[in-house]
N, C-alpha and C positions, 0 to 999 in steps of 0.2 A: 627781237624788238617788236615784230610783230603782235606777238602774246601780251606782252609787256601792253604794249599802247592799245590793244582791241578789248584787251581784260581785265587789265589793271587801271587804265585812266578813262579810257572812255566807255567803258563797261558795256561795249555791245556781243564780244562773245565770252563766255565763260570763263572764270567766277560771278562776272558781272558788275563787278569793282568801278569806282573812281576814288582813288586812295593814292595819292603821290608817296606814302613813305610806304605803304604796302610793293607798290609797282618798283623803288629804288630796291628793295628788299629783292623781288623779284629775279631784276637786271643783275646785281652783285653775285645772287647762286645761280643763274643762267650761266655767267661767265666765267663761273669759279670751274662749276663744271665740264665745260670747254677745255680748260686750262686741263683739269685730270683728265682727261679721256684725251687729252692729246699729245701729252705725256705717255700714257699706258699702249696709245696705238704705237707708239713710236718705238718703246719698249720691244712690240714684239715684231712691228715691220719698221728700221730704222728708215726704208727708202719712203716708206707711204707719207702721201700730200695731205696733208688734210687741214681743214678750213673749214669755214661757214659759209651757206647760202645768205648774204646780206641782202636784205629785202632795201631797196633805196627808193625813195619818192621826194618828187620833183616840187618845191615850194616857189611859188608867186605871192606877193601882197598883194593882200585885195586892195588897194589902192595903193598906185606903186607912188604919188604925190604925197602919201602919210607915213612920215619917218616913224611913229613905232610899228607900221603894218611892215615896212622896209626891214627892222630891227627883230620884230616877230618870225618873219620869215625865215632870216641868217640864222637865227636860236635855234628854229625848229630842226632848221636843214642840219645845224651842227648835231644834234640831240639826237637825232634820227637817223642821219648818215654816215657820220664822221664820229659820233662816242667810241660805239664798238671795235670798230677797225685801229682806232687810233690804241684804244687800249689793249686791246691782243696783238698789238704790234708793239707798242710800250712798254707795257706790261704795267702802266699806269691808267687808273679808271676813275674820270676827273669831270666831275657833273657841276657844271659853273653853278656856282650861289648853294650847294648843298653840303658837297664831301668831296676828297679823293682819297685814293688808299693805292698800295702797290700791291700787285696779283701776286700768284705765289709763283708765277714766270712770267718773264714778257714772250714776246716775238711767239706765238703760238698760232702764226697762220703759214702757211708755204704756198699759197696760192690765194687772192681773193675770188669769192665767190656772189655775183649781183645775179639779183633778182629786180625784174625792173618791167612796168608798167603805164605809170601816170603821172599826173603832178596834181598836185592840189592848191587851191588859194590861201592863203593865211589873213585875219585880221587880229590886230590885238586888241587885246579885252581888259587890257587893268596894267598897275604900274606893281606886282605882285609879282611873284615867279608863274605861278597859273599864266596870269595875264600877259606877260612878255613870250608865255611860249604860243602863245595865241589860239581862237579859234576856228570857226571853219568860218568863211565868207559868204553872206547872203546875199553878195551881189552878184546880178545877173553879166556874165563875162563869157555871154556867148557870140559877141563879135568882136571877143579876143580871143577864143580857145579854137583848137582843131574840131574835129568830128568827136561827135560822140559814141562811145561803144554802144551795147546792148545794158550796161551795168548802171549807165552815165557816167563813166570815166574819159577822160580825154583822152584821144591819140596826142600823144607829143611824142615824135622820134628825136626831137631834139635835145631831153631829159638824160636820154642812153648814152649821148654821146658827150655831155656832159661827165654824167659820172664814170666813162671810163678814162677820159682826161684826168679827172678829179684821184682817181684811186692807181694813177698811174706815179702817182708821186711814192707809192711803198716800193715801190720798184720790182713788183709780185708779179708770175705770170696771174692775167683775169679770165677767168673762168665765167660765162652770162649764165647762168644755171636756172632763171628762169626769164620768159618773154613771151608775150603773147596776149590773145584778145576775146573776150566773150561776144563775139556775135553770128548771129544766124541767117545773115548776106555772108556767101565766101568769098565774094568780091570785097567787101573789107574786109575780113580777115585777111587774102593776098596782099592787097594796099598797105595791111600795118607788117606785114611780115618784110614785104620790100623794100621800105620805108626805115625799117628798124636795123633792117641789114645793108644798108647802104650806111647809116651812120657807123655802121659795124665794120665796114668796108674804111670807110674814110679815117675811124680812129686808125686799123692797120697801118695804113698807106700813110699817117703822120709819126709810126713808130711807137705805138700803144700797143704794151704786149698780150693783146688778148688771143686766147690760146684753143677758144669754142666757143659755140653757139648753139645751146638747147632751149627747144621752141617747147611752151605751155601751151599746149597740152596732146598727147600724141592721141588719146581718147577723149568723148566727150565725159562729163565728169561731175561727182557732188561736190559745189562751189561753195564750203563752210554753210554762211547764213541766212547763202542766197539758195540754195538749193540746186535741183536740176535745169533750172531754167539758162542758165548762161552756159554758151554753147562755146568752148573755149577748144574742141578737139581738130587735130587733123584728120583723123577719122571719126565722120560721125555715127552715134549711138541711136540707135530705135529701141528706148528703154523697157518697151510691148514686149518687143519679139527677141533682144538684145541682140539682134541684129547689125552687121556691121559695115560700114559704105568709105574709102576713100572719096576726100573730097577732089576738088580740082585743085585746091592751094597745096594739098599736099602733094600733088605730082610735080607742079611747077618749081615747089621747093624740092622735093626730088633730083629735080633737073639741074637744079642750081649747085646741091652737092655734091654731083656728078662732074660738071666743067668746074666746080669750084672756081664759079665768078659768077657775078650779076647781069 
């Protein structure tokens, strides 16, 4: 989905595209080929899990009093969070107001896998399909949002615990297979790591069967478009000398997966 919406409609990484029937073209052989390769693993290990790392982002209207930014919002969330999953779980892949077609198998996930960060604003732009999936919000919602990373992205630990509520409906163990934060204070980074695992804590404790927690990024790292600048590792990198330093977040969390409690 990622690839799909950075290269196909919003054309900020490669191909470069904004092409909606290109990017559908895209999604249909993304998932066709999931289907084969999930199939073939299983051929040769019938016990192996396998799944996708589902990248999920958190949608707000930018004005929660304007019912199509309300309606923009629900589109997107569904479009972005709930297409894929539903369809490798279905085996049905069902793009409101385009097409649907049945895959050459359903149920081709044995775990979900999230991948999870931020949330974003939505406004909408037009009574059009473009326009109901809405676009980005130019309004200033910074005494409504958390802290800002080093990226501009929100902390919201409140997004994570959303979506493992949400995807606790396929009845899958959930796997977070990625989490984490680019900033160069490791004092926030600790604050988003504890923050994100207390929501990780409290889905358990209501009976959400999530089964791990792997933190982005165990190195510091090249951040696609952003480059070396976002500092997302538990150990950091001195790219000079490639030199290599635990942080203190990383010990703390250490600690945490030692008593296995917060």
């Amino acid at each position: 989905m990622v690839q799909m919406y950075k290269g196909w409609l919003l054309g900020q990484w490669p191909p470069g595209r904004s092409d909606w029937g290109a990017a559908v073209r895209v999604l249909r052989h993304m998932m066709r080929a999931h289907v084969i390769a999930y199939h073939h693993i299983h051929e040769l290990r019938p016990d192996a899990m396998v799944s996708i790392a589902k990248h999920a982002l958190a949608f707000s209207p930018c004005d929660p009093t304007r019912w199509r930014d309300r309606l923009s919002a629900r589109m997107r969330s569904y479009v972005f969070n709930q297409l894929i999953l539903d369809a490798l779980h279905t085996g049905i892949l069902y793009v409101p107001g385009l097409f649907w077609e049945r895959l050459p198998a359903g149920r081709t996930l044995d775990f979900i896998g999230v991948n999870y960060y931020t949330r974003d604003f939505v406004h909408n732009t037009g009574l059009d399909l473009p326009g109901w999936m809405g676009g980005s919000c130019g309004k200033d919602h910074r005494l409504q949002v958390g802290k800002l990373n080093d990226l501009g992205w929100e902390v919201y630990p409140e997004g994570l615990a959303q979506f493992l509520r949400d995807y606790s409906r396929f009845k899958l163990p959930i796997l977070i297979t990625e989490n984490g934060v680019p900033a160069a204070d490791d004092d926030d980074r600790w604050t988003f790591l504890f923050m994100h695992l207390w929501q990780v804590a409290r889905a358990i404790a209501d009976g959400v069967p999530v089964v791990g927690y792997m933190h982005w990024s165990l190195l510091d790292n090249f951040e696609w478009a952003d480059g070396y600048r976002a500092r997302f590792g538990l150990i950091e990198v001195d790219y000079a000398t490639q030199e290599r330093r635990v942080r203190r977040s990383a010990q703390k969390y250490a600690d945490i997966i030692r008593r296995n409690e917060l």
